[in-house]
Jmol script that loads the backbone (N, CA, C; Angstrom):
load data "model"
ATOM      1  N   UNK A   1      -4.026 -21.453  -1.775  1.00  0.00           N
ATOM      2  CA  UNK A   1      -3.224 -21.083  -2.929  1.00  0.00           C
ATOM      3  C   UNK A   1      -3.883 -19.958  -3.719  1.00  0.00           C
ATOM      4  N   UNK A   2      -5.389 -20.293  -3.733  1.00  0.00           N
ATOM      5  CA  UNK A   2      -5.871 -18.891  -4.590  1.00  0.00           C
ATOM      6  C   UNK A   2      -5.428 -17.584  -3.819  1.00  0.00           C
ATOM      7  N   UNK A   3      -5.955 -17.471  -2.838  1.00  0.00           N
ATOM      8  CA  UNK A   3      -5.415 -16.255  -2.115  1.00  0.00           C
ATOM      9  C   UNK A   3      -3.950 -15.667  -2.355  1.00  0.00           C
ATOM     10  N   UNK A   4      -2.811 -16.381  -2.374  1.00  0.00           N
ATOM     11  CA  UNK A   4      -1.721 -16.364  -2.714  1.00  0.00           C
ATOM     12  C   UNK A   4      -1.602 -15.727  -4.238  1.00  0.00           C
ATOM     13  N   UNK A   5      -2.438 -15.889  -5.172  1.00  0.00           N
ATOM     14  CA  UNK A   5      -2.429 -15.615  -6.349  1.00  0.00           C
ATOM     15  C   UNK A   5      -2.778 -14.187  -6.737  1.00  0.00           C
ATOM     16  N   UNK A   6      -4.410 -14.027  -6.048  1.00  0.00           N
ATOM     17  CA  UNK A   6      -4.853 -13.155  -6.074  1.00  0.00           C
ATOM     18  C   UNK A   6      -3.958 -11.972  -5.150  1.00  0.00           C
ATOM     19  N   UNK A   7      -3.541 -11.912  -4.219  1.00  0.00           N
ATOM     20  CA  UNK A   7      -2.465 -11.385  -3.938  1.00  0.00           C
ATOM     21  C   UNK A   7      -1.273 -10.740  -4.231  1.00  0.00           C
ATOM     22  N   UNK A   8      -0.512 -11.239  -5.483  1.00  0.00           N
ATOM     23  CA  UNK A   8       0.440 -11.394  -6.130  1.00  0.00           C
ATOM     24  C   UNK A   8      -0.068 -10.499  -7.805  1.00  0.00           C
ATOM     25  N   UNK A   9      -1.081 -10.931  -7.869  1.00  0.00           N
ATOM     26  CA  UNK A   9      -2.114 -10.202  -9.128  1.00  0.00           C
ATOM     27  C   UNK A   9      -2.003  -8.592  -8.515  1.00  0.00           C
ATOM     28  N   UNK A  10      -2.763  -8.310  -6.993  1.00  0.00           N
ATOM     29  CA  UNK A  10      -2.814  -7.277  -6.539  1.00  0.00           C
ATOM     30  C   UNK A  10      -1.522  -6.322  -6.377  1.00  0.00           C
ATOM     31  N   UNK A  11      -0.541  -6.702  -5.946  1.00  0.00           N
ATOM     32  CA  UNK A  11       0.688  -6.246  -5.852  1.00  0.00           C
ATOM     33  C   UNK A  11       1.178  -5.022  -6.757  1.00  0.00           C
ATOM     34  N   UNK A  12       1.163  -5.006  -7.834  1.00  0.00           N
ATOM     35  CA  UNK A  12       0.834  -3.674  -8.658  1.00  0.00           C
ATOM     36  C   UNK A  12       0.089  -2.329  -8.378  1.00  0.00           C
ATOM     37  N   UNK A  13      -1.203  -2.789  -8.407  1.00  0.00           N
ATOM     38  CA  UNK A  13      -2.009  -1.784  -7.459  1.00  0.00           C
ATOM     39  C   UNK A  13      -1.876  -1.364  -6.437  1.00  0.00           C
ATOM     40  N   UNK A  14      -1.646  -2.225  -5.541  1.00  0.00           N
ATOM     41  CA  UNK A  14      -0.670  -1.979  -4.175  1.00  0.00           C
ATOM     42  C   UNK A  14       0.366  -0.909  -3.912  1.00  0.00           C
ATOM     43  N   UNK A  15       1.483  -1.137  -4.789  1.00  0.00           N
ATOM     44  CA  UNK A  15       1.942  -0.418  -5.014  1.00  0.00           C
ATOM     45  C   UNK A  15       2.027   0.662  -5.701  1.00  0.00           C
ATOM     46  N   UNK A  16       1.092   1.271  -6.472  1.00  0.00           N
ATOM     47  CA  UNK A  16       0.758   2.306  -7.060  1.00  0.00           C
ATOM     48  C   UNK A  16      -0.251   3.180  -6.536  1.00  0.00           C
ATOM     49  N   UNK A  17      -1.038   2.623  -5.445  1.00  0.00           N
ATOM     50  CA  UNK A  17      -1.423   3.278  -4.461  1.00  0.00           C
ATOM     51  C   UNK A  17      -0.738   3.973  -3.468  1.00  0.00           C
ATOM     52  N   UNK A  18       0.004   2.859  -2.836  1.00  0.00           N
ATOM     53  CA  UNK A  18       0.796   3.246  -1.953  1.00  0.00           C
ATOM     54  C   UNK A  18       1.512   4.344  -2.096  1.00  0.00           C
ATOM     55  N   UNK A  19       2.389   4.727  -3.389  1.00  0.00           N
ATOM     56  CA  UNK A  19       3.193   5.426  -4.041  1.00  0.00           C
ATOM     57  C   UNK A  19       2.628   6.608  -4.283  1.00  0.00           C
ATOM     58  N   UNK A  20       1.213   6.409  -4.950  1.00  0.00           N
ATOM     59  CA  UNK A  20       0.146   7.576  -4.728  1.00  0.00           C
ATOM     60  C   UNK A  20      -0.031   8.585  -3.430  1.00  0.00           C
ATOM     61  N   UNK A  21      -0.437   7.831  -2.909  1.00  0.00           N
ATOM     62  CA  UNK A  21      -0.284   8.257  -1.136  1.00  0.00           C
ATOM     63  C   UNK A  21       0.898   9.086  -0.618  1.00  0.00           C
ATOM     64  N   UNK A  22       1.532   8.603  -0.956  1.00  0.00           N
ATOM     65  CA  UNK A  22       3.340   8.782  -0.426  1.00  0.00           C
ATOM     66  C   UNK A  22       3.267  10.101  -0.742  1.00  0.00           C
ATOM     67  N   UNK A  23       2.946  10.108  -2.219  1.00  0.00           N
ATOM     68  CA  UNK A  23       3.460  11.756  -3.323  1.00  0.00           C
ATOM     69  C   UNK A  23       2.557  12.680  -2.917  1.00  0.00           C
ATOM     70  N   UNK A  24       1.014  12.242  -2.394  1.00  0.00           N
ATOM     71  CA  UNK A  24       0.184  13.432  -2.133  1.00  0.00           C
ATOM     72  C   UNK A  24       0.402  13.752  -0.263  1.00  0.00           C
ATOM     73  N   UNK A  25       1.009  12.923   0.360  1.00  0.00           N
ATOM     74  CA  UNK A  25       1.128  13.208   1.471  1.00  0.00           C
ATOM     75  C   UNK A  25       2.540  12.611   2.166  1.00  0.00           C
ATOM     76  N   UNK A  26       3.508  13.537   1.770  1.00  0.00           N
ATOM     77  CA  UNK A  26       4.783  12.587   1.612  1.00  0.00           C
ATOM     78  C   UNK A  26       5.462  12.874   3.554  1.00  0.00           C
ATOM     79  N   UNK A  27       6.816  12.460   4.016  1.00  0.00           N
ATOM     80  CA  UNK A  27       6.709  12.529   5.079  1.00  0.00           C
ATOM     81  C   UNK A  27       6.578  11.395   5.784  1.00  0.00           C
ATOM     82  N   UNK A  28       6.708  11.786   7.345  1.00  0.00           N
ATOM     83  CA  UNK A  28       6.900  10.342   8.575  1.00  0.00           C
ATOM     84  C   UNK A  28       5.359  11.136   8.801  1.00  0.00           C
ATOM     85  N   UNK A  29       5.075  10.234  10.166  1.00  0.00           N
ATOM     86  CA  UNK A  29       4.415  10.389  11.211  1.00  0.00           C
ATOM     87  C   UNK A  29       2.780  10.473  10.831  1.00  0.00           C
ATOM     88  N   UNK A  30       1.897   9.860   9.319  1.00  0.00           N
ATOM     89  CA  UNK A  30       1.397   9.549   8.945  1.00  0.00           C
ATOM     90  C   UNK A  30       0.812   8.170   8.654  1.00  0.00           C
ATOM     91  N   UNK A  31       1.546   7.473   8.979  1.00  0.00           N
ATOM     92  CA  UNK A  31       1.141   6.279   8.714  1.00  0.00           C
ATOM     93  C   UNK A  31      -0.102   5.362   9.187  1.00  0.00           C
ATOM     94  N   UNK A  32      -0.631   5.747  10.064  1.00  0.00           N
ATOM     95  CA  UNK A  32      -1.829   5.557   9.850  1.00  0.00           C
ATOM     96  C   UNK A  32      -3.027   5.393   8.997  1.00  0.00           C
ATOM     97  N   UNK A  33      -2.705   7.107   8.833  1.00  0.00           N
ATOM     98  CA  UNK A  33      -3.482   7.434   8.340  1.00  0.00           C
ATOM     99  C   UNK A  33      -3.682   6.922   6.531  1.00  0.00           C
ATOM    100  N   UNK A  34      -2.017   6.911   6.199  1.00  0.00           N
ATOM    101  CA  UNK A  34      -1.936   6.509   4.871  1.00  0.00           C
ATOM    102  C   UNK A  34      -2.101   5.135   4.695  1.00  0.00           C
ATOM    103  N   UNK A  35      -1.876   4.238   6.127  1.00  0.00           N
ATOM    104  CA  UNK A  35      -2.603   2.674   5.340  1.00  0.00           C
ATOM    105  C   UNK A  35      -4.541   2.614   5.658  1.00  0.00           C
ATOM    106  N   UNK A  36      -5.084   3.124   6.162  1.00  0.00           N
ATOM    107  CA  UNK A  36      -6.872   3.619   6.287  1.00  0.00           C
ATOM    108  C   UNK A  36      -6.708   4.098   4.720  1.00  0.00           C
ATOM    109  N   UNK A  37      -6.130   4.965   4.113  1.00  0.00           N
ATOM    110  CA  UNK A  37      -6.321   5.531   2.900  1.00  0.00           C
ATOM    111  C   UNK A  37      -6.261   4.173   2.060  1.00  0.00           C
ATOM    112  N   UNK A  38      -5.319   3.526   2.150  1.00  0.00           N
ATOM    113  CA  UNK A  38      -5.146   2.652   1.603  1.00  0.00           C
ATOM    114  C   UNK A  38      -5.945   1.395   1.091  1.00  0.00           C
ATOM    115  N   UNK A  39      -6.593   1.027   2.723  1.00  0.00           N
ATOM    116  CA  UNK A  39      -7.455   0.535   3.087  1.00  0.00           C
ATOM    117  C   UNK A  39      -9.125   0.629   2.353  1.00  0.00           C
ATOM    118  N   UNK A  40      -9.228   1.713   2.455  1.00  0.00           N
ATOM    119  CA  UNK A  40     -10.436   2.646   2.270  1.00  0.00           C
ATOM    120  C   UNK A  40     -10.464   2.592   0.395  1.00  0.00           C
ATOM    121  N   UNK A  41      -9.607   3.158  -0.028  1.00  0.00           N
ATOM    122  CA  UNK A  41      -9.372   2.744  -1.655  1.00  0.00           C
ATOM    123  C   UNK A  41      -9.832   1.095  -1.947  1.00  0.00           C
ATOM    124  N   UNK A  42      -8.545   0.150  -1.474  1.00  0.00           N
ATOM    125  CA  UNK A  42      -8.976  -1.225  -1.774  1.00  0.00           C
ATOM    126  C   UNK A  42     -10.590  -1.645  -1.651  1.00  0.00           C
ATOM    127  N   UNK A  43     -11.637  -1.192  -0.634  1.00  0.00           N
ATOM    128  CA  UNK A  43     -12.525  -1.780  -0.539  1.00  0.00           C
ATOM    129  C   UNK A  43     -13.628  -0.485  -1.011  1.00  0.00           C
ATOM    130  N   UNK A  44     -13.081   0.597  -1.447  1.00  0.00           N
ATOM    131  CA  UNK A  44     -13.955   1.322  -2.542  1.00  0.00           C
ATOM    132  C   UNK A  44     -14.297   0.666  -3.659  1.00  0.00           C
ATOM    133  N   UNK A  45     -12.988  -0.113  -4.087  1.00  0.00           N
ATOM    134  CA  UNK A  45     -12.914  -0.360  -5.345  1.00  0.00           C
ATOM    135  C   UNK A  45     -13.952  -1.864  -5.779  1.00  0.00           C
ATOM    136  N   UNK A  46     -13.211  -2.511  -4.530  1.00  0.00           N
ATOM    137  CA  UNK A  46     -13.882  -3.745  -4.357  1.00  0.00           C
ATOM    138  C   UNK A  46     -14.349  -4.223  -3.622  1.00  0.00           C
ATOM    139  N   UNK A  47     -15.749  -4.056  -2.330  1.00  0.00           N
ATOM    140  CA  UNK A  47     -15.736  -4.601  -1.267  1.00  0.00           C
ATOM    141  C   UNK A  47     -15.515  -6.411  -0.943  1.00  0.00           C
ATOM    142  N   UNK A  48     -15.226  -6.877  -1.789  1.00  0.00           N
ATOM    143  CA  UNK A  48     -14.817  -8.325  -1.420  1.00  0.00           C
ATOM    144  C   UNK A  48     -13.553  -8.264  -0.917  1.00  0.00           C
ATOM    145  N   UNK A  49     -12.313  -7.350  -1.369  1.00  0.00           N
ATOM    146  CA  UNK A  49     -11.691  -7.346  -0.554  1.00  0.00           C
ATOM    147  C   UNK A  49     -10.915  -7.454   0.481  1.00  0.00           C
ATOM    148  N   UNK A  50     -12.141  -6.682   1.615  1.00  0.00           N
ATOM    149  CA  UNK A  50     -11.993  -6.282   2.606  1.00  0.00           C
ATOM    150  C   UNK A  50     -12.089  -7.744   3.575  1.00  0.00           C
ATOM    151  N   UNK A  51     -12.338  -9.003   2.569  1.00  0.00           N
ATOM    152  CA  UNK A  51     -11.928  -9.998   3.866  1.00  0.00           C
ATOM    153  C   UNK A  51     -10.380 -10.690   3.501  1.00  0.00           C
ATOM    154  N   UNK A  52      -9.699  -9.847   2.551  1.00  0.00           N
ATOM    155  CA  UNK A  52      -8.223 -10.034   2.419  1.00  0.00           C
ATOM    156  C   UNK A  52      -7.312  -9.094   3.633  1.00  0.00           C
ATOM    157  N   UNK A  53      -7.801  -8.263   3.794  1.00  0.00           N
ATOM    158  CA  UNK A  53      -7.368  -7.346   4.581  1.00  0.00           C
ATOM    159  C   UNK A  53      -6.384  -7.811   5.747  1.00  0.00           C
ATOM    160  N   UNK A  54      -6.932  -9.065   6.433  1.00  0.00           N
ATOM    161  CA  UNK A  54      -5.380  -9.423   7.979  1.00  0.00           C
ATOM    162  C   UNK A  54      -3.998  -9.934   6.762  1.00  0.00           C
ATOM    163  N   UNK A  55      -4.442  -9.710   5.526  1.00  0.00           N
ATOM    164  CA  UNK A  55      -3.125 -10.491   4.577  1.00  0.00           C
ATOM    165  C   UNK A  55      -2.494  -9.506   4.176  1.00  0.00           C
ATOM    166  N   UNK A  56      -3.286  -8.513   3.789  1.00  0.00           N
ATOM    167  CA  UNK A  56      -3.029  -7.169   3.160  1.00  0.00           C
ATOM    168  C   UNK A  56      -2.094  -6.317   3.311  1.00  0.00           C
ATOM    169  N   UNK A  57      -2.126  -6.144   5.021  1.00  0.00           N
ATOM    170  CA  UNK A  57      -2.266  -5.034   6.181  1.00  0.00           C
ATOM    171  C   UNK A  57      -0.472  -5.654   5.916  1.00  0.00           C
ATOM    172  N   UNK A  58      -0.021  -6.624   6.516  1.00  0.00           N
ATOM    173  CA  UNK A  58       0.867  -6.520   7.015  1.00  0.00           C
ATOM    174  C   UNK A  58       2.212  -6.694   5.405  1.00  0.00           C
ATOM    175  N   UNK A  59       1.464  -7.165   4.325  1.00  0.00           N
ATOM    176  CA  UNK A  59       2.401  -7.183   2.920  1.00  0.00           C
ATOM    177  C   UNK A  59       2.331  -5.686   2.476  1.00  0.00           C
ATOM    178  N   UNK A  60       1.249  -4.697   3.213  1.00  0.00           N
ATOM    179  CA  UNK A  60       1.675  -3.398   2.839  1.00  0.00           C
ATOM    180  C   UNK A  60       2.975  -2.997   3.751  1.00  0.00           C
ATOM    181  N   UNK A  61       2.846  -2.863   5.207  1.00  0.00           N
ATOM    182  CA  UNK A  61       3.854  -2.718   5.783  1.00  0.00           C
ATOM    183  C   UNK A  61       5.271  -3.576   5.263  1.00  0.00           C
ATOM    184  N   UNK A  62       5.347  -4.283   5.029  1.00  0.00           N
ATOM    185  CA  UNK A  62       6.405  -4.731   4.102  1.00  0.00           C
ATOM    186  C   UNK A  62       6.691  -4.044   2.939  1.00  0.00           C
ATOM    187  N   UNK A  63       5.744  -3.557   2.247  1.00  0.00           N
ATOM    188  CA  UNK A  63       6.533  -2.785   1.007  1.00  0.00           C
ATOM    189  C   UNK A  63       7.073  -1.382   1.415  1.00  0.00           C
ATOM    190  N   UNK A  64       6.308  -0.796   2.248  1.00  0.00           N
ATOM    191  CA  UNK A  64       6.728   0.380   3.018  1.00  0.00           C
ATOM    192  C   UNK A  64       8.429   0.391   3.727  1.00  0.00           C
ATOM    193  N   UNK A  65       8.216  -0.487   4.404  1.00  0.00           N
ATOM    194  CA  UNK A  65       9.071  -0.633   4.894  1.00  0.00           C
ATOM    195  C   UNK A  65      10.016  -0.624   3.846  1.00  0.00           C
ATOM    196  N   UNK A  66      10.490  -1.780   2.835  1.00  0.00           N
ATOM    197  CA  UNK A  66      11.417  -1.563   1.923  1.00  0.00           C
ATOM    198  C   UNK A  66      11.107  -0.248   0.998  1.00  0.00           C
ATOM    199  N   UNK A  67      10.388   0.730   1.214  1.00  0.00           N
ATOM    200  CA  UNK A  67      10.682   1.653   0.081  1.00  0.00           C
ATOM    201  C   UNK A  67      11.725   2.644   1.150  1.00  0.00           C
ATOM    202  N   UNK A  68      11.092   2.327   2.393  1.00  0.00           N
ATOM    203  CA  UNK A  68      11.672   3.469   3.546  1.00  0.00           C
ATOM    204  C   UNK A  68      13.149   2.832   3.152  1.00  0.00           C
ATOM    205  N   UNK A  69      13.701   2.034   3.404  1.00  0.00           N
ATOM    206  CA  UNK A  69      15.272   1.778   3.232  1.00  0.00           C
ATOM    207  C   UNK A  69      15.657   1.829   2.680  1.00  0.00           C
ATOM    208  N   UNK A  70      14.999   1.584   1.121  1.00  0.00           N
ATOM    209  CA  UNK A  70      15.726   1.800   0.127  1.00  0.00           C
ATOM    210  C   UNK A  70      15.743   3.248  -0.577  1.00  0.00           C
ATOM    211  N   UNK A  71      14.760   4.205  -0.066  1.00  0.00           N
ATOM    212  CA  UNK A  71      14.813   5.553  -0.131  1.00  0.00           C
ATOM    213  C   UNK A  71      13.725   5.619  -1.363  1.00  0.00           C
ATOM    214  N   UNK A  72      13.106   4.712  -2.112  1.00  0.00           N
ATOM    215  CA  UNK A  72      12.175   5.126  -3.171  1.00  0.00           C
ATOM    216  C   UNK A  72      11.057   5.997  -2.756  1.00  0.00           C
ATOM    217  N   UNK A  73      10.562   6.237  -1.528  1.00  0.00           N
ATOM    218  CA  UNK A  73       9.713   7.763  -1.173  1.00  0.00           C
ATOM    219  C   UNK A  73      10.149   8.737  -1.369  1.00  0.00           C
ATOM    220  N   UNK A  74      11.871   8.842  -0.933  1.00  0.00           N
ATOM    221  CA  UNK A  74      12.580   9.927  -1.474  1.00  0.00           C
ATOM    222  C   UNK A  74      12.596  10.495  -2.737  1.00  0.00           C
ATOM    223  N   UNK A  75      12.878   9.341  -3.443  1.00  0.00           N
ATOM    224  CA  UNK A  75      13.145   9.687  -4.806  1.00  0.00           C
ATOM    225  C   UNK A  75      12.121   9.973  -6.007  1.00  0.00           C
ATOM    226  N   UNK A  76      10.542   9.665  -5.094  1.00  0.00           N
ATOM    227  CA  UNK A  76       9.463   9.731  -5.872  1.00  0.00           C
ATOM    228  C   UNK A  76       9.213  10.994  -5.847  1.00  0.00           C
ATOM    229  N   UNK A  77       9.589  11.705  -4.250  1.00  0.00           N
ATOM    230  CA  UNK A  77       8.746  13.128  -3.979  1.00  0.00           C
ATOM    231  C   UNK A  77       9.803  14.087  -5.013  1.00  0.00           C
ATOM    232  N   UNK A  78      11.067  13.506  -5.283  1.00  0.00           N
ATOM    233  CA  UNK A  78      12.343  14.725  -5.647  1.00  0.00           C
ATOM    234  C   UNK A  78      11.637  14.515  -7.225  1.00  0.00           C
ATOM    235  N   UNK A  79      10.908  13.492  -7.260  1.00  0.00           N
ATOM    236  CA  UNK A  79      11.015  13.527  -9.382  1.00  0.00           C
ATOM    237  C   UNK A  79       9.914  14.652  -9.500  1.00  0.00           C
TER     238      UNK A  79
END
end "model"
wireframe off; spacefill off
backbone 0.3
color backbone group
């Protein structure tokens, strides 16, 4: 359950990274590289972290994913 919490705490940052990312390197065929960035930030910040990471990895691809459908990359790079 803590994990779950702490998780949910993170989610903000998450996404304001992510979003970060997006705007300085906007575009397909990156993605790699932009969740390592991602990656690489989270355990700059905090190396404890980095043993959240198999939880991380795939609730980032989930937000990605819904920004891709719902077009909010689009609409971040046009503001």
């Amino acid at each position: 359950m803590q994990t779950i919490i702490v998780i949910v705490q993170l989610l903000p940052a998450l996404i304001a990274a992510i979003k970060a990312i997006e705007e300085a390197i906007p575009g397909a065929g990156q993605g790699e590289a932009k969740l390592a960035a991602v990656r690489g930030i989270i355990e700059a910040v905090d190396a404890s972290y980095k043993n959240l990471w198999p939880q991380l990895q795939p609730i980032i691809g989930v937000l990605v994913g819904l920004f891709n459908k719902t077009g909010a990359f689009k609409a971040a790079a046009g503001s």
